[in-house]
N, C-alpha and C positions, 0 to 999 in steps of 0.2 A: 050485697054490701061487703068489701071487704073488711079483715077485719084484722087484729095483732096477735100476737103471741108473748105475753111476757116471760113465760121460761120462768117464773118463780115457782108456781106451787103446781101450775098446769095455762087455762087457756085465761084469758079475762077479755069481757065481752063489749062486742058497741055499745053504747045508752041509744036508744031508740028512742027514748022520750027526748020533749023541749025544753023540759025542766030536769038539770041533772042535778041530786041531793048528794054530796059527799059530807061525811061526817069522821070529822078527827080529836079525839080527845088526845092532847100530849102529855106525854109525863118520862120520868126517867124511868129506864130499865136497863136489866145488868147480861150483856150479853155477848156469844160468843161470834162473831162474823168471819175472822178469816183463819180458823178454825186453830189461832194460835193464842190467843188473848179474849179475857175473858175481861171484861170492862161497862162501866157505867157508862150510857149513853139515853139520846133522847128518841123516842119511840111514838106509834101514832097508835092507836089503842091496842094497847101493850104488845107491842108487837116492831120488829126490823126483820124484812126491807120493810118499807112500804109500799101498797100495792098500786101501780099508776093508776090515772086519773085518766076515764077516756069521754068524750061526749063528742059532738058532730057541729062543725060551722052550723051558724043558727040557733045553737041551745043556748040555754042559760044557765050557768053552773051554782049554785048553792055551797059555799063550804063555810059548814058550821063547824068554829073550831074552839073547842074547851082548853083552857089552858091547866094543867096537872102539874106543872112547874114550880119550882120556890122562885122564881125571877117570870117578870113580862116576857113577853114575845110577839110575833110577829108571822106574817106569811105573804111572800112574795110571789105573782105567776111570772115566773120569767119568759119574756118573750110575747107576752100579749100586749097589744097597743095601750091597750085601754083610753079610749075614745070618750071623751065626756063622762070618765073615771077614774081619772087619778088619785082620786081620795083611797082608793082601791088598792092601789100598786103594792104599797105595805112596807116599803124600807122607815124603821120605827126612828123618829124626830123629824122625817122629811116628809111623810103625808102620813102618819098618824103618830099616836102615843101608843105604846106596848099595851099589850091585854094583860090586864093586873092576872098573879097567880087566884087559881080559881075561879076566874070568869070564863064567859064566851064570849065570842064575837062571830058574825058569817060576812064574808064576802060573797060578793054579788057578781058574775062575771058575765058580759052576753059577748056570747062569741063566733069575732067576726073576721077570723081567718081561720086556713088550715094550717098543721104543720108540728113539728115537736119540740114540745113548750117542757117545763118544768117546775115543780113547786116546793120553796124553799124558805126557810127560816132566814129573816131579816134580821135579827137582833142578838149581840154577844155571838155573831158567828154560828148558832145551834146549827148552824148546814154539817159543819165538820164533825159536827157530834152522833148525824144521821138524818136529820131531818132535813128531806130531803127524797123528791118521788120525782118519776115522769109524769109528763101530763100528753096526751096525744088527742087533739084538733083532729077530725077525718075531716076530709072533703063531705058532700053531701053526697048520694049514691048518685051516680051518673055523671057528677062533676069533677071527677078524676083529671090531674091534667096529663098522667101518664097510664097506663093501662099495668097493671101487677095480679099476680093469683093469688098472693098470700105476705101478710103483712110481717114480719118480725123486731123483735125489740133489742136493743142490747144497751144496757146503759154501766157505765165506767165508775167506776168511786177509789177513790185513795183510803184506808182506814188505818187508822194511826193507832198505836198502844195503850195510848193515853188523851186524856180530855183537851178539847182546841185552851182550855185557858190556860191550862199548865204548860202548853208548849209554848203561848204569848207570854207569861211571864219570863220565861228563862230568856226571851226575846227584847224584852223592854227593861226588864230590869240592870239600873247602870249598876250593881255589883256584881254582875254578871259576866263574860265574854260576851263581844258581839264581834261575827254572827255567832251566836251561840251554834252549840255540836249540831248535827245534821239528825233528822227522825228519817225513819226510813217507814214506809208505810208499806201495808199491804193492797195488793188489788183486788176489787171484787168487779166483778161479773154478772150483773143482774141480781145482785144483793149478796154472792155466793162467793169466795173462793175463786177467783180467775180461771182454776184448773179444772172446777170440777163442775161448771156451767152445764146444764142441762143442752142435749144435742139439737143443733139445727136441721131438720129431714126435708131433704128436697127430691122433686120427681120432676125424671128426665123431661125436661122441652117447655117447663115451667117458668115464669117467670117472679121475682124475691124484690121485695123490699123490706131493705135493713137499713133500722131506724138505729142511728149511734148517737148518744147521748152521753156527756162525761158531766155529770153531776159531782166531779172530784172537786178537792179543795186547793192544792196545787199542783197535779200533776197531770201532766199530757199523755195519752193515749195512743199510741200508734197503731192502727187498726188497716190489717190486711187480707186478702180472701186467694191464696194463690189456688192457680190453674182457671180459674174464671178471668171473665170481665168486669168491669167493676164502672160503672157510670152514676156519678153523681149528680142526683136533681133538686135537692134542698142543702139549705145553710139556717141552720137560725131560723126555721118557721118562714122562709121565702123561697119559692122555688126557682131553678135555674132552667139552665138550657143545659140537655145531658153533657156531662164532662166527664172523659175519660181518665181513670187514676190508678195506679197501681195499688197505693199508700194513701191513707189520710191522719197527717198527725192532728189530734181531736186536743186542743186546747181546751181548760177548765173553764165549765159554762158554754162549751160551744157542743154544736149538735146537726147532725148529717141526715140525710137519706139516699142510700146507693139503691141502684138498682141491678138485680143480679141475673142473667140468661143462664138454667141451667144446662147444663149439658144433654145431649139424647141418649145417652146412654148411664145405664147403673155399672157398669163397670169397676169403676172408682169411689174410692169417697174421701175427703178432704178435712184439711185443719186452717180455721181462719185465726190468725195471731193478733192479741192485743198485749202491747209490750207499753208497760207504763215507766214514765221517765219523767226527771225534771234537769233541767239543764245547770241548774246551780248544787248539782247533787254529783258528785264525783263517782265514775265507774267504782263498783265495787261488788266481786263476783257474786253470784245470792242475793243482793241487796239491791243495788240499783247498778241499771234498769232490771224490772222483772219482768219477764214474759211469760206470758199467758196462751191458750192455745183451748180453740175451742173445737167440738167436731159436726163437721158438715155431714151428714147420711144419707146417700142414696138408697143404698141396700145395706144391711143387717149382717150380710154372709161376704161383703167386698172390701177386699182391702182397701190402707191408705195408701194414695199417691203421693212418692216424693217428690216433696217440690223445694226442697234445698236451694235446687240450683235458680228459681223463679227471683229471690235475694240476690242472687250474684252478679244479674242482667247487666249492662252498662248502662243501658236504658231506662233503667228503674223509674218509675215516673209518680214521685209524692203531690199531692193536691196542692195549687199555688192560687185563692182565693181570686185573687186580681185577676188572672188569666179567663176565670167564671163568667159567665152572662146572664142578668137575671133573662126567667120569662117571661118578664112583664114585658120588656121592649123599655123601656123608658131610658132615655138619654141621660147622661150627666146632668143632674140641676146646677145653674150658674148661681155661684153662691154673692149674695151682698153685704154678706160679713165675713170675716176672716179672724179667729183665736187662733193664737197661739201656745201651745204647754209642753211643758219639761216637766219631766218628772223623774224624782230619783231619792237619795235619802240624805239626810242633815243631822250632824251630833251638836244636839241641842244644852242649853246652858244647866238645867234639869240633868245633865248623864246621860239620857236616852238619846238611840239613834231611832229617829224616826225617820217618816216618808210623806211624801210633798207631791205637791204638783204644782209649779212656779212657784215656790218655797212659801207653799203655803199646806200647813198639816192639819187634816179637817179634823175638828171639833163635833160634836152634836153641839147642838142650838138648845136653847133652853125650854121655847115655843117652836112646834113642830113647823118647818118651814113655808107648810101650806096654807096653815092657818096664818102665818106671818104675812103672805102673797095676799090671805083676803081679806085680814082686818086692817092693814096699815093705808086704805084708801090711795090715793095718786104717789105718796112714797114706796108705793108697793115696787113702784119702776127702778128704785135708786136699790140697789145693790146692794149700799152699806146699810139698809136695813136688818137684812141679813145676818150681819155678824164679819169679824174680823177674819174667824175660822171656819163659816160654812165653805168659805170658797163659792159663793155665788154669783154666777153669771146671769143677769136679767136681757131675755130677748124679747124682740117685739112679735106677737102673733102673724105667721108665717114668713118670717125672716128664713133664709135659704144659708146656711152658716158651712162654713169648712174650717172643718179642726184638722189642725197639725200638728200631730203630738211626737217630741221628739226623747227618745231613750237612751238616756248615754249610759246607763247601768249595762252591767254581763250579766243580766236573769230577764226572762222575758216576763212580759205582763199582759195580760188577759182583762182590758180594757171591753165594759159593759154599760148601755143605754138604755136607760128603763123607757118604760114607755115608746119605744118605735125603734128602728132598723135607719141606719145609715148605709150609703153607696160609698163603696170602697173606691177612690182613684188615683191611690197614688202610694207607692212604696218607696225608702231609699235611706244612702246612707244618713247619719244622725248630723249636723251642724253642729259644731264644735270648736272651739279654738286647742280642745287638747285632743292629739289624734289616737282615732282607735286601733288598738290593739291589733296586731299585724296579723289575729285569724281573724279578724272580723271587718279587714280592709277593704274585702273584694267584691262589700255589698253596691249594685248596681239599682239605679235608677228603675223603677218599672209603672207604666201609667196602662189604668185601663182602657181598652177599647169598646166600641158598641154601647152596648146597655151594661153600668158598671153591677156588679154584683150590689145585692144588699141584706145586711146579715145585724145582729144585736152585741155580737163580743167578739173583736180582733185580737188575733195574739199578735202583739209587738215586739219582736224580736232585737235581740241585742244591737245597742249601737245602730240603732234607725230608728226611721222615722214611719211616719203613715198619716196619710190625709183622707178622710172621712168627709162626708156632707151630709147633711138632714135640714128636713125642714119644721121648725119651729110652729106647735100646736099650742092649744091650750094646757097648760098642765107643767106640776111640778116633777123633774125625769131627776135622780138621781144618776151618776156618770161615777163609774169608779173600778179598781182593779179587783177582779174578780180571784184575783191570791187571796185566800182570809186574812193570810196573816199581812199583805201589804194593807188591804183595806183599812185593818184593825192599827195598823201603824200611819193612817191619816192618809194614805191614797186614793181621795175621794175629794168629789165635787157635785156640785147641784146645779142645773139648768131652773130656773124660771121664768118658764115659757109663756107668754100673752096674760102676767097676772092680771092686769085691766080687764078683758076679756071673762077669765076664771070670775072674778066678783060679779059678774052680771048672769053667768050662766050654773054656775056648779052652788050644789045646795049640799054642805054635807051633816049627815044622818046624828041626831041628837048623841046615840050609841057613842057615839066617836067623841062628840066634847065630855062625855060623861068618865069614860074610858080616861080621860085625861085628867078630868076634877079630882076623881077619886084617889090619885098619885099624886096629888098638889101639884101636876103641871099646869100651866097657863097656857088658854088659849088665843089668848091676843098681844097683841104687840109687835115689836122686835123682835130679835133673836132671843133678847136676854127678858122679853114679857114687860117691857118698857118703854113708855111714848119716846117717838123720833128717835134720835140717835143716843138715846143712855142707854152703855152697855154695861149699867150697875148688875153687878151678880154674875157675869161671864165670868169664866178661871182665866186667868191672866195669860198673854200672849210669850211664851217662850222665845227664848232668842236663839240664834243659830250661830253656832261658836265654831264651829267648822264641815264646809259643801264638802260631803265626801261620796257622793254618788251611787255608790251600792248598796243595797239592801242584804235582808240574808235570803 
């Protein structure tokens, strides 16, 4: 069987069992990560990084999670379907109420793909605070779809000086500037310091797989291995057909697996760079971007190889998603529904500049939105059940839908689908009647061919567009930018998927409405815990006083 490397304290091993038990008590703790700042953060029994989570397609995973908190929480697997489980998924007002401080709760997961997943704090942002681990899916032993000797980890994190509220504040607040000053974060490296990552050791005529995973909060990843090849066979927990890359820039929430041929020879030994960036962050020496530089070891007594000049190629060839081909084979799905969305930011009547998606800035619901989907019987279908500000889209169970999400901002966005993967088909520039900016003119059209890729979170780059298709299951999938800080400024929506369907089949666990009582949420009704359409007790709908498109 093979098996991974996490590179935090030493090895961490398969779960061999069918039933895999994790246990996480959260609470805050005061700690030092990128060996410059010493800070309050949130911790998984008392303790940062956190250690991944590994079990095998086929298990069932157990996580029991105590909440040590003075506020509720939450826990999302990113990247798992969840198949006649969405009560499960965990984003807190969309399929459950927060676990009051000093409760428990477990999630129940059976797991029914391979690939590298992640597990992450759903509520008030706790991701940026630390909370926040790999989770790795193995194939079963012999059902590898690629052949590798040795597994490796490497996951990416932004860490910021100070706590994600204090940076939302200085952000929302209209006595404020917006965009308020820039934070610059640090990188870390498998929980560590970017610089000081424990070494990769490879032997000659072996072959690597390296799992990349950027668990950051806004920033992008650029991740490279010179003097090697470098073939990519996963995206998002679905595997491709190998594609060769020099580069892959690793958007927040997104997550790889290359596969690496070492050389025959110990001759050399090498440095793989992860240079973190964000594009709304102006060059600034020291500051941004930072790079990172980890070391590859063949032998112990062999120098490093310069590979300066591997940079300088004309050739340089970055990972371009749409060019991908999954290895399922499966064709384009014809889609029978067609959304449309814009998304960008609005200076609202309130002082705040917040963020939208067809100018509309999400709200929580006052009744979690899946118990909205199972108590509101045949109005479950009508949308405005919902809420003014969920931003709810109701489809019908397996409707075949293409989203067009179109960006007319200068910062990209890291657009994520809970519950399932979409096939990527279609890139280009953004539709506009104001035109864009004359570095961002010479975006070209680009449509996939074959078998479109399919992956759980697109980065949208400036000034374009991207079209998406999936198909409509049972279940409530939350849809939203995986920035925290856009998220936390209303760029977010909710899919409700086959709610007619959902009432006849999903039964969710006492825990869960109890979970709710006890916080005097409601579990039935509307958005606002109210028959039909009174949205008595929602906070009033702000008005938009001027479309100004950028966020910070």
């Amino acid at each position: 069987m093979n098996f991974c490397i996490a590179l935090y304290i030493g090895l961490f091993t398969v779960a061999t069992t069918k039933h895999v038990v994790v246990n996480w008590d959260i609470s805050h703790i005061t700690v030092n990560r990128d060996d410059y700042n010493l800070r309050r953060a949130i911790g998984v029994n008392g303790k940062l990084p956190i250690p991944p989570v590994e079990a095998t397609v086929g298990d069932t995973l157990e996580l029991n999670v105590h909440n040590g908190l003075d506020r509720p929480t939450t826990i999302h697997a990113h990247g798992l379907f969840q198949t006649n489980n969405t009560h499960m998924d965990g984003p807190a007002m969309i399929t459950q109420c927060g676990i009051p401080p000093g409760d428990s709760f477990t999630y129940h997961y059976t797991l029914e793909q391979a690939g590298s997943m992640w597990l992450h704090g759903h509520l008030a942002h706790e991701i940026s605070d630390g909370l926040r681990a790999a989770f790795i899916i193995h194939d079963k032993p012999g059902a590898e779809l690629y052949h590798y000797d040795k597994d490796y980890l490497l996951t990416f994190e932004d860490w910021f000086s100070t706590e994600f509220a204090d940076r939302m504040y200085h952000t929302i607040n209209p006595k404020e500037e917006f965009p308020p000053p820039k934070s610059y974060a640090y990188g870390l490296v498998n929980g560590v310091n970017g610089n000081i990552t424990q070494t990769l050791n490879f032997e000659p005529g072996k072959t690597y797989r390296i799992r990349l995973v950027n668990m950051g909060d806004i920033n992008s990843f650029q991740f490279s291995l010179p003097g090697h090849e470098m073939y990519v066979i996963e995206a998002d927990g679905e595997y491709s057909v190998p594609y060769f890359t020099d580069g892959i820039d690793i958007g927040p929430a997104q997550r790889y697996s290359v596969l690496i041929k070492a050389h025959n020879t110990d001759a050399f030994n090498y440095y793989f760079n992860a240079t973190m960036h964000a594009n709304f962050i102006s060059a600034s020496p020291g500051l941004s971007p930072r790079v990172y530089t980890g070391k590859i070891e063949y032998s112990a007594d062999a120098p490093y190889q310069d590979t300066r000049a591997f940079y300088e190629k004309p050739d340089f060839k970055w990972l371009n998603d749409i060019e991908m081909h999954s290895a399922s084979g499966h064709p384009a799905m014809v889609p029978n529904r067609k959304l449309y969305l814009e998304i960008g930011n609005n200076l609202y009547n309130t002082g705040q500049h917040l963020d939208h998606i067809n100018n509309i800035t999400f709200v929580m619901p006052n009744v979690p939105t899946l118990f909205t989907a199972l108590s509101m019987g045949s109005l479950a279908m009508d949308p405005r059940v919902y809420g003014p500000q969920t931003n709810a889209v109701v489809l019908k169970y397996g409707d075949v839908v293409e989203l067009t999400i179109n960006n007319f901002s200068t910062l990209l966005h890291p657009f994520h689908r809970h519950g399932g993967t979409f096939q990527i088909t279609e890139y280009g520039p953004a539709g506009s009647s104001t035109p864009a900016p004359e570095s961002f003119q010479n975006i070209t059209v680009q449509k996939s061919k074959g078998s479109p890729m399919r992956r759980d979170t697109i980065s949208l780059t400036e000034f374009s567009y991207v079209k998406v298709v999936f198909q409509a299951t049972a279940a409530v999938n939350f849809f939203h930018c995986h920035n925290s800080i856009h998220s936390a400024m209303g760029m977010d929506m909710v899919f409700i998927e086959g709610p007619d369907v959902l009432q006849k089949t999903l039964q969710i666990p006492n825990a869960m409405y109890e979970m709710c009582h006890k916080q005097g949420i409601p579990t039935t009704g509307n958005a606002a815990g109210n028959i039909g359409f009174d949205f008595t007790g929602l906070p009033n709908v702000p008005t938009i006083v001027k479309q100004t498109g950028d966020n910070q």
